[in-house]
C-alpha positions in Angstrom: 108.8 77.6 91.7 106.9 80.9 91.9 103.0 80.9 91.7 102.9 82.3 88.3 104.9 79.1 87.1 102.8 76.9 89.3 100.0 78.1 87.6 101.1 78.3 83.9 100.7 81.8 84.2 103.1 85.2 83.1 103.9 87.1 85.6 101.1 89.8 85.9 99.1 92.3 88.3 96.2 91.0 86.5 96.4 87.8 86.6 93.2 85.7 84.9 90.7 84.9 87.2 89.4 82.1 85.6 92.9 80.4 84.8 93.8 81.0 88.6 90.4 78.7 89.6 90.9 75.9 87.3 94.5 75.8 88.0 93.3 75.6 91.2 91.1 72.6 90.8 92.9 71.2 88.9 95.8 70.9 91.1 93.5 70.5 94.2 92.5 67.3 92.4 96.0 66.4 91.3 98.1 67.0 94.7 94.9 65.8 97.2 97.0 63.6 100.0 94.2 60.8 100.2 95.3 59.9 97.0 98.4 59.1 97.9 97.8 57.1 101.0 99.6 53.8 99.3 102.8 56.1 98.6 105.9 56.4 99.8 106.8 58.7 103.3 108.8 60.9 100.8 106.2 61.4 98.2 103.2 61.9 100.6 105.4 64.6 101.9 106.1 65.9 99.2 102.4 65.8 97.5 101.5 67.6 100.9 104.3 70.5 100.3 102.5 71.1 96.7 99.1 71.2 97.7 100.2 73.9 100.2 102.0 75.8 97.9 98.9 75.1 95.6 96.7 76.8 98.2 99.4 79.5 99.3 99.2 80.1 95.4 95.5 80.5 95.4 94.8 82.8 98.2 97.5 85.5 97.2 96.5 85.1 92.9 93.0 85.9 93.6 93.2 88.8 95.7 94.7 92.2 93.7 96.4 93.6 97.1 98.5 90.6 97.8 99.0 89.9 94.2 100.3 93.5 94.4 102.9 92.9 97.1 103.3 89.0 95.4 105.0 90.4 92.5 106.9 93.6 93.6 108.8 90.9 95.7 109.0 88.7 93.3 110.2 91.1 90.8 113.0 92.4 93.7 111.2 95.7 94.3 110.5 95.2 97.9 111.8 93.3 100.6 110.7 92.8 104.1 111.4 95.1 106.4 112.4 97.6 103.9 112.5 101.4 105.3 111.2 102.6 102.1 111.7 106.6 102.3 108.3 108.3 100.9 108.3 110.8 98.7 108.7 114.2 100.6 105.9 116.3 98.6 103.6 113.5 99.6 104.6 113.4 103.6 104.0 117.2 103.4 100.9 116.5 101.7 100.0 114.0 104.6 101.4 116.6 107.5 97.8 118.2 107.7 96.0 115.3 107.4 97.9 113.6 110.2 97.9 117.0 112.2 93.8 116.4 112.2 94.1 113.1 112.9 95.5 113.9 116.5 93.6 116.4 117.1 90.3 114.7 116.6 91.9 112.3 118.7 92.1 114.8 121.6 88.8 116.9 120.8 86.3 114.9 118.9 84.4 117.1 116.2 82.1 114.9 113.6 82.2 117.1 111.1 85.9 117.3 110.8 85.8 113.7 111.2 83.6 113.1 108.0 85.9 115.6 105.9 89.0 114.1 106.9 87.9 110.5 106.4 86.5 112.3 102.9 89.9 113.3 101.9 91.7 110.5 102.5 89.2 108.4 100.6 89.7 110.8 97.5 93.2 110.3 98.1 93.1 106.6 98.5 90.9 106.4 95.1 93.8 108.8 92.9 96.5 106.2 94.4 94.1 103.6 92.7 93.7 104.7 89.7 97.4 105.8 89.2 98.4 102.1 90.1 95.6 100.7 87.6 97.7 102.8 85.1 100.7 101.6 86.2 99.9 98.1 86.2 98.5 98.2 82.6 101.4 99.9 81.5 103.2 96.5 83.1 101.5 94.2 81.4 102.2 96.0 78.0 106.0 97.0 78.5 109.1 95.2 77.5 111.7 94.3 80.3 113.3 97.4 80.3 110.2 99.9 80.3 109.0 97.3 83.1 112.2 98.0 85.7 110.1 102.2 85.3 107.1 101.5 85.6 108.2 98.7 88.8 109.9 101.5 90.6 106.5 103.8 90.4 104.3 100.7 91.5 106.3 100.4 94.4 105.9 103.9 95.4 102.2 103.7 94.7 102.0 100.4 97.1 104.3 102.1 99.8 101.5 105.3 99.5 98.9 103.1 99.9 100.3 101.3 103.2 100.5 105.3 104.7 97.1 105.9 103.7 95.8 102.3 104.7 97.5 103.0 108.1 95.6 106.4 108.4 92.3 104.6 107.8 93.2 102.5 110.6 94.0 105.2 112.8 90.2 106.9 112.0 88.9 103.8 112.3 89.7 104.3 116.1 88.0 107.0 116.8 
């Protein structure tokens, strides 16, 4: 059972906030082990394995980035481990930025620190709102118009990682 289903939920990027919550409670309230203390071994195990998958549900349905990953795996898009090969205009694109990266590393200049960090930010926001496109184009696409618009998420959320990593990198210095 995937969290969607757990939830009573279709498969989304979006998924409703409020639904995720009072599935949430609702199953909090439903799968809680103290009330099955009288029960079986077997079914207190098993009310134990649902209100973890209840709570593994909850903490990747209410945040956007994991729900992100959540469903390009669920959907087949992306395994783990996967040597996803960027596209080469955009690793070109990143070739300068990286470039400034070291050498700020090596020879510290603020003001080239600010820009970069700048331009990586305006970059970062461009990747956000193309994948806000992409998801709503998602949620409003039949099966086969989905399987398109999957395969540019995925490119979008394999972007991101690069630029996230870059952050991480400035972060440093």
């Amino acid at each position: 059972m995937n969290y969607f289903e757990l939830y009573d939920l279709p498969v989304s990027f979006r998924p409703d906030q409020n639904v995720v919550k009072q599935q949430f409670y609702a199953l909090s309230k439903k799968y809680h082990p103290d009330f099955y203390i009288n029960e079986s071994a077997e079914k207190q195990e098993e009310v134990l394995e649902l209100s973890t998958l209840n709570n593994k549900a909850f903490q990747v349905l209410k945040n956007p980035q994991k729900v992100l990953q959540y469903v390009l795996e669920l959907k087949g898009m992306i395994s783990e481990g996967e040597n996803y090969a960027l596209p080469q205009s955009f690793l070109m694109e990143m070739m300068d930025v990286n470039e400034t990266i070291m050498n700020l590393q090596f020879d510290r200049d603020d003001d080239k620190l600010i820009q970069v960090k700048d331009e990586i930010a305006s970059i970062a926001q461009s990747l956000n709102e193309e994948l806000a496109a992409h998801t709503e184009m998602f949620e409003n696409a039949d099966e086969e118009q989905q399987e398109v618009v999957l395969a540019k998420i995925k490119d979008i959320y394999y972007r991101n990682k690069y630029i996230n990593r870059l952050k991480e990198s400035l972060a440093k210095l």
